[in-house]
C-alpha positions as CSV (number, residue, x, y, z in Angstrom):
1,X,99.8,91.6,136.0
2,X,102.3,88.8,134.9
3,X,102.1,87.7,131.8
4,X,104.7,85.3,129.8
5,X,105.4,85.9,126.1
6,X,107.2,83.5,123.7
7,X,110.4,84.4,122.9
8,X,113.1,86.8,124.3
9,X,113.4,90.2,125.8
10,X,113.5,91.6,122.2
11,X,110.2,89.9,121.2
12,X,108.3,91.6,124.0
13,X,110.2,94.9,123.0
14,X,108.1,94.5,119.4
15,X,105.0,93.2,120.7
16,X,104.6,96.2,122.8
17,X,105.7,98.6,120.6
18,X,103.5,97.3,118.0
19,X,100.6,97.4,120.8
20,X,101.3,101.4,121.5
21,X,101.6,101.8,117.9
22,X,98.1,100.6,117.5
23,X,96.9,102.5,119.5
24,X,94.2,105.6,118.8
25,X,93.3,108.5,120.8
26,X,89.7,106.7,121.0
27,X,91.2,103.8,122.7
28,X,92.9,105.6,124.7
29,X,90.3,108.3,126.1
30,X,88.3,105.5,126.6
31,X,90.6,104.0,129.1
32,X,91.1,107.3,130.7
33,X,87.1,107.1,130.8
34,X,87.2,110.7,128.8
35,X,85.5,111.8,125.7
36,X,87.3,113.0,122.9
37,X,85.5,115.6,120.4
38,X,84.3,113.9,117.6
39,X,86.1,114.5,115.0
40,X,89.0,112.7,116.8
41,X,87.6,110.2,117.7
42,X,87.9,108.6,114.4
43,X,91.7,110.4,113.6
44,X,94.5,108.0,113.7
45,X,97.2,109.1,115.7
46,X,99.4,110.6,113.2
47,X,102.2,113.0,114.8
48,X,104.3,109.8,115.7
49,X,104.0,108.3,111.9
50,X,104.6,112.1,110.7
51,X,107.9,112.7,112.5
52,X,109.4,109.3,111.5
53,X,108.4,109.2,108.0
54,X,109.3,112.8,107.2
55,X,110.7,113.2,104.1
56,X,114.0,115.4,103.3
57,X,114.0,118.1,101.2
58,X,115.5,116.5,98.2
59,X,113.7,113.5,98.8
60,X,110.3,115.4,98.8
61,X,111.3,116.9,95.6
62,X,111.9,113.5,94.1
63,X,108.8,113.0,95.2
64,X,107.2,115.5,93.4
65,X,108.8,115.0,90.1
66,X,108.4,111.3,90.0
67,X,104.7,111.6,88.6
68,X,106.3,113.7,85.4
69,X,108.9,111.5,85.0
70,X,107.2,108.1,84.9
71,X,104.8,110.0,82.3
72,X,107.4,110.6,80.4
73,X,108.7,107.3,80.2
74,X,105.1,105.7,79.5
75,X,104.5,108.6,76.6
76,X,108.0,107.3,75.0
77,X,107.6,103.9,75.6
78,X,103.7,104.4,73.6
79,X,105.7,105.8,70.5
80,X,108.1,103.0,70.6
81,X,105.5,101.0,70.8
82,X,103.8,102.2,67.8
83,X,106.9,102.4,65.5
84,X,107.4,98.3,66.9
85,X,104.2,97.2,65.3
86,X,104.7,98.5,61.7
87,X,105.9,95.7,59.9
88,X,107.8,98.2,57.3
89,X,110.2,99.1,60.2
90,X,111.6,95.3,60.2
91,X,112.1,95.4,56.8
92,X,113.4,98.7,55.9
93,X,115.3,99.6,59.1
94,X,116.4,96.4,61.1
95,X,118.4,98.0,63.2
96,X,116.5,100.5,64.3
97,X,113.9,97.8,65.4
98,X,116.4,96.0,67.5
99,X,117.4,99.3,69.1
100,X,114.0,100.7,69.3
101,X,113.2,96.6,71.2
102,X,116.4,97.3,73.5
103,X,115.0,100.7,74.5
104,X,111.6,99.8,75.0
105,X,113.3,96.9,77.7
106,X,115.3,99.9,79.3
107,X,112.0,101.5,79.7
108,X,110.3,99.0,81.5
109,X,113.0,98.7,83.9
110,X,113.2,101.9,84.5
111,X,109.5,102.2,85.1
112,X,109.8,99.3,87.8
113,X,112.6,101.1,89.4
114,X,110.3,104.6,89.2
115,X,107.4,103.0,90.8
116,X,109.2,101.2,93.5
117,X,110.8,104.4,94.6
118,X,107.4,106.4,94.8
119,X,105.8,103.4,96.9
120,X,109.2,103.8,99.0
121,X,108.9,107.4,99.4
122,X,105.4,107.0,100.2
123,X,105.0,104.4,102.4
């Protein structure tokens, strides 16, 4: 069958791979008119998303200690936090509020950076 697609050569590249990407073993035994068992009937096709997504060693390591180290930085930034909202602190220690601030600033950048790496790693 002819069909005509927008675009070029490359666009129909995507479109199809998207399509066969899509795909599920349902779909697919019921165009071969088959039945599946039925547990996989409902299992998305994962062997292809497995073997491109795998993780290296080192990165599944990151991985695993990015929980613990994002706790770390939340636990530290709750202390800062709590030295921050005695008023004594401003008045007896000035600088060590401003530093304290300045830290608590590094934290939350750090935390964004954290979390973006775990969704990364993840996804």
């Amino acid at each position: 069958m002819w069909r005509e697609y927008a675009g070029g050569y490359q666009d129909w590249a995507n479109y199809q791979a998207t399509r066969r990407a899509d795909e599920t073993p349902a779909t697919n035994a019921a165009k071969r008119g088959g039945d599946l068992p039925p547990g996989e009937a409902t299992k998305p096709t994962r062997q292809k998303a497995a073997a491109a997504g795998k993780l290296s060693w080192k990165e599944s390591r990151e991985l695993a200690e990015l929980p613990q180290r994002i706790a770390a930085l939340e636990a530290e930034q709750a202390s800062i936090g709590e030295r921050l909202a005695d008023p004594a602190l401003y008045q007896s220690q000035p600088q060590e509020a401003q530093r304290l601030s300045t830290r608590s600033s590094e934290i939350d950048e750090q935390l964004l950076l954290l979390l973006e790496r775990w969704e990364a790693l993840e996804g």
